[in-house]
C-alpha positions as CSV (number, residue, x, y, z in Angstrom):
1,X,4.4,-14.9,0.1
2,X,2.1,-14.2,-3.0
3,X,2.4,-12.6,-6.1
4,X,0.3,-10.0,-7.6
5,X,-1.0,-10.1,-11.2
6,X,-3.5,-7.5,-13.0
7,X,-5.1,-8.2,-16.3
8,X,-5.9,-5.7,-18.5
9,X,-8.3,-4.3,-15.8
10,X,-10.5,-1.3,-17.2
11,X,-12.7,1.0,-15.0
12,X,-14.8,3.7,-15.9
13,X,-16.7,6.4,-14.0
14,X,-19.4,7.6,-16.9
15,X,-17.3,8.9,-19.3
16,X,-14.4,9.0,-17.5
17,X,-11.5,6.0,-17.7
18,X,-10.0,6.1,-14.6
19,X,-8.2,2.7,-15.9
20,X,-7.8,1.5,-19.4
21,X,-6.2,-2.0,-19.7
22,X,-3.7,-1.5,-16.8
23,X,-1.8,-4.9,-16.8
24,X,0.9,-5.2,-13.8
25,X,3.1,-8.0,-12.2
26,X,4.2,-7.9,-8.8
27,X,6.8,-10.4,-7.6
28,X,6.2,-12.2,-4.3
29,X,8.0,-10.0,-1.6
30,X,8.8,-6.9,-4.0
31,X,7.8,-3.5,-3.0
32,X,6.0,-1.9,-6.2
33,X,5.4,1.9,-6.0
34,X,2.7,3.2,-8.6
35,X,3.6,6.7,-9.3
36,X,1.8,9.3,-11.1
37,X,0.1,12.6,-10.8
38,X,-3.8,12.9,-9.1
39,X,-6.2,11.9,-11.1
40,X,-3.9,9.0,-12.9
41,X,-5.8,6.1,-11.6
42,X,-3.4,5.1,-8.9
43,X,-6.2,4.8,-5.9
44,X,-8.4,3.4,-8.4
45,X,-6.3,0.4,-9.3
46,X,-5.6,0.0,-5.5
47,X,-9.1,0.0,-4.7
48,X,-9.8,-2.7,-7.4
49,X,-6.9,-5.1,-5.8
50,X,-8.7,-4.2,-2.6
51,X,-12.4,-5.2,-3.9
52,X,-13.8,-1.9,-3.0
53,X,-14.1,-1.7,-6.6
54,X,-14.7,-3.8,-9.5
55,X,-13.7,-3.9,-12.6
56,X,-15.3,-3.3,-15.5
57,X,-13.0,-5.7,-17.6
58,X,-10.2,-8.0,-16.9
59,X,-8.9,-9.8,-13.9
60,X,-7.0,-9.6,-10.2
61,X,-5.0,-12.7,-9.2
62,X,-3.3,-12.8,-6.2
63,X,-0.7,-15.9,-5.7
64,X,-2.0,-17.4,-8.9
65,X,-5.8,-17.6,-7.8
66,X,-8.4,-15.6,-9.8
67,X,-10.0,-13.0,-6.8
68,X,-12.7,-11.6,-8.8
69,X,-15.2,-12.7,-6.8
70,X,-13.7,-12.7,-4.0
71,X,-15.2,-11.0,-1.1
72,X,-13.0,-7.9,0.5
73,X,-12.6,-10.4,3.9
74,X,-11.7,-13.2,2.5
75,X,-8.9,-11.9,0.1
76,X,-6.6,-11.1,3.2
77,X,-4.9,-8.3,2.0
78,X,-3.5,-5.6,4.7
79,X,-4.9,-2.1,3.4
80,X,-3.4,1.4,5.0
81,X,-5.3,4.2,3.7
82,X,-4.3,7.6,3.0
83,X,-5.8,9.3,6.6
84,X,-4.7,6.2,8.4
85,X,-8.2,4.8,9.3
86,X,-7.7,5.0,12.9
87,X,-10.3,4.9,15.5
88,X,-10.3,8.1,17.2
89,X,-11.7,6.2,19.7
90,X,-9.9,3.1,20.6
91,X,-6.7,2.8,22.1
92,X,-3.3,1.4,20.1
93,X,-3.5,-1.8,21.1
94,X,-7.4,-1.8,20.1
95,X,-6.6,-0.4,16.7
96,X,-4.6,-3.1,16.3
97,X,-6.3,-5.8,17.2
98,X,-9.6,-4.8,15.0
99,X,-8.9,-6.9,12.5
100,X,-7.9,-9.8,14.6
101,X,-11.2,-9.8,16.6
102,X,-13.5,-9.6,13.4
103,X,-12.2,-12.9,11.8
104,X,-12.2,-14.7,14.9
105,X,-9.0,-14.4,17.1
106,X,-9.2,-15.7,20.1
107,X,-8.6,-13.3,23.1
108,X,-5.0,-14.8,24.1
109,X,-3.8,-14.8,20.6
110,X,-4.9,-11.4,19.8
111,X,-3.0,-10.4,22.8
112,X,0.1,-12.3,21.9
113,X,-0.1,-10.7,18.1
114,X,-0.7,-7.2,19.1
115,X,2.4,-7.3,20.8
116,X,4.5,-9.1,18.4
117,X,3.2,-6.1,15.8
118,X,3.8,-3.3,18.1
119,X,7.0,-4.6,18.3
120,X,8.0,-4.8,14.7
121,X,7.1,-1.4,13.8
122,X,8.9,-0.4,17.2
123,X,6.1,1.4,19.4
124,X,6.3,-1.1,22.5
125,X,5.0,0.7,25.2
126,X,2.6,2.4,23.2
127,X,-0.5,0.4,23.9
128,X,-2.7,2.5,25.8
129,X,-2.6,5.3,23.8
130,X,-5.0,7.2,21.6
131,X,-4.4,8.3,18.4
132,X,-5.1,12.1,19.2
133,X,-1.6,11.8,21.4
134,X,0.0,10.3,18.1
135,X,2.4,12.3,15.8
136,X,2.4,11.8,11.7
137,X,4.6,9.0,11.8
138,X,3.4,7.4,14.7
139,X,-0.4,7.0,13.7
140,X,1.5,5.6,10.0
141,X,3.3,2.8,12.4
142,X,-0.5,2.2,14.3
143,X,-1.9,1.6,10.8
144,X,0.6,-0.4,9.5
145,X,0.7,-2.6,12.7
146,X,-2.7,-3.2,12.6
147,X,-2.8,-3.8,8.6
148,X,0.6,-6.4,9.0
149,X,-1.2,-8.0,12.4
150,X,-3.4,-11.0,10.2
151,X,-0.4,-12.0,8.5
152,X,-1.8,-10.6,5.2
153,X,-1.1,-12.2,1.7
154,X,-0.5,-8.5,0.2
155,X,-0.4,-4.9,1.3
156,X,-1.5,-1.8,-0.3
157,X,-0.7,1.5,0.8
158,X,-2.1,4.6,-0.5
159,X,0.3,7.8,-0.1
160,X,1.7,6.2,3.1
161,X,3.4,9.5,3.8
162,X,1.1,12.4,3.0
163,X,0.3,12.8,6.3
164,X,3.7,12.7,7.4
165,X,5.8,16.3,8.5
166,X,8.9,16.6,5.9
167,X,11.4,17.0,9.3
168,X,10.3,13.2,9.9
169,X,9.9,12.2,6.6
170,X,13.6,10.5,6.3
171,X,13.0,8.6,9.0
172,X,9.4,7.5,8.8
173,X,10.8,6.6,5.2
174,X,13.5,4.2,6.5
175,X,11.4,2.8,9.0
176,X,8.9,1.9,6.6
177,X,10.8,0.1,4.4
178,X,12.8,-2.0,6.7
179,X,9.4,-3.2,8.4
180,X,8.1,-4.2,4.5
181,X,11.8,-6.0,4.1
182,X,11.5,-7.6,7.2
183,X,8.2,-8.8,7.0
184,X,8.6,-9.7,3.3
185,X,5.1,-9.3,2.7
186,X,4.5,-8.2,-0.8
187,X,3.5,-4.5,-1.3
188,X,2.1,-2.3,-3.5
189,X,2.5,1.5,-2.4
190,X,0.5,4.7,-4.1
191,X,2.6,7.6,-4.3
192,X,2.6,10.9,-5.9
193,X,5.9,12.1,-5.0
194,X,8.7,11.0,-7.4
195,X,11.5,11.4,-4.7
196,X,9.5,9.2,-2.0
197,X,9.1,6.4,-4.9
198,X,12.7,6.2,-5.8
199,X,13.4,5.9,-2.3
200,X,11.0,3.0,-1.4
201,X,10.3,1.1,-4.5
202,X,12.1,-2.3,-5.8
203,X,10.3,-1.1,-8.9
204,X,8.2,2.0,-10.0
205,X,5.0,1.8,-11.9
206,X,4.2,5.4,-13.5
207,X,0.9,6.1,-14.5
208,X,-0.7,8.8,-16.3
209,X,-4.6,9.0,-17.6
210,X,-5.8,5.4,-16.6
211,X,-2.3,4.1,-18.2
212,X,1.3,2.4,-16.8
213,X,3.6,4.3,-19.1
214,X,6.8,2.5,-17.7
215,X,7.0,0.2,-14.8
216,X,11.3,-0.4,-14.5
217,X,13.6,-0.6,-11.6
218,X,14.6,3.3,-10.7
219,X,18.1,3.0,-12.1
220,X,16.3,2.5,-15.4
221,X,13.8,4.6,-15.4
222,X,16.2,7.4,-15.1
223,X,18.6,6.1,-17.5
224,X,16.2,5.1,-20.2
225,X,12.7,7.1,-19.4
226,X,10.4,5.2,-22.3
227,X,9.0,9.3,-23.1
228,X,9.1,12.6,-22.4
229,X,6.3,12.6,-20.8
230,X,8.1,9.5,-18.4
231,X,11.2,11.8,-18.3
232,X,9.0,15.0,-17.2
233,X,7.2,12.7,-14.6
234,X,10.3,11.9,-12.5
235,X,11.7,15.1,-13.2
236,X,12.7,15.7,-9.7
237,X,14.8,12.8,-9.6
238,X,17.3,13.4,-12.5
């Protein structure tokens, strides 16, 4: 597995910094929440991991190697948006195996590697469904599948569980992370919530106006919250 480092990575929209010298290291197989109310730059750092965006100073290195450059295809990082990004229109199993087909799988293999996906993230059985017969946390599993099925060097998930009901939340919670344990793929989850990113994160990035502000394990952050503005942040959790 690779590691994650960001450079003092700036981004502007006009006048507006959405990030101003965010710096961040991510461990190879850690699960890294970036918490912080709308607004605080969290999609936007995502999004310039992802190559969507680029920045307007500093770097991205993934597993040592300067991406930059790098084209979105080429940086192999599994992506699960915020609406799930699922084709209303294809079936599981060809959700899943979208990604497989576009960088050249052949047609046995991508047989073989839906399966072993649908598997993991336990929706054998599944396959010739559509998504419009999916629940919350089921359309999250689809997308996760289908972001886990190229064997992806990092993952980013942005709010994973906004679209998810709170009677299922728990669960979809538990799920999640034992799928990101298993796989050890290293992960870097967008959350708003404080209570979801205590639960899920190894450590939690919080962010506030373009900014980390403290990026700790949880047990520290509530011990020794670096402000108040930190301490008011993860309120919900102390």
């Amino acid at each position: 597995m690779k590691g994650l480092r960001v450079e003092s990575v700036t981004k502007s929209y006009g006048n507006l910094r959405a990030l101003d010298g965010v710096s961040l290291t991510v461990e190879p197989s850690e699960l890294v929440v970036i918490m912080g109310p709308s607004g605080s730059g969290k999609t936007t750092l995502l999004l310039t991991v992802l190559g969507v965006l680029r920045a307007d100073e500093g770097h991205v290195y993934l597993g040592g190697d300067l991406i930059d450059d790098l084209p979105i295809e080429e940086r192999r990082i599994g992506y699960l948006p915020q609406d799930f990004g699922l084709f209303p229109h294809l079936s599981v199993r060809d959700n899943v195996a979208f990604g497989l087909r576009v960088v050249g799988y052949a047609k046995e293999a991508v047989a073989e590697r839906v399966r072993e996906v649908l598997g993991l993230v336990e929706l054998e059985g599944f396959e010739g469904r559509m998504p419009g017969q999916l629940s919350g946390g089921e359309k999250q599993r689809v997308a996760l599948a289908r972001a886990l099925a190229v064997n992806p060097n990092l993952l980013l998930l942005d709010e994973p569980l906004s679209n998810v009901d709170e009677a299922t939340k728990a669960e979809v919670k538990a799920k999640l992370k034992n799928i990101i344990e298993e796989t050890r793929v290293t992960t870097v989850c967008v959350i708003h919530d404080a209570r979801d990113a205590f639960d899920l994160g190894d450590r939690i990035a919080v962010m506030h106006a373009g900014k980390i502000m403290q990026f700790a394990k949880p047990p520290d952050l509530i011990k020794s919250p670096s402000s108040d503005l930190v301490r008011s942040l993860i309120a919900s959790v102390c």
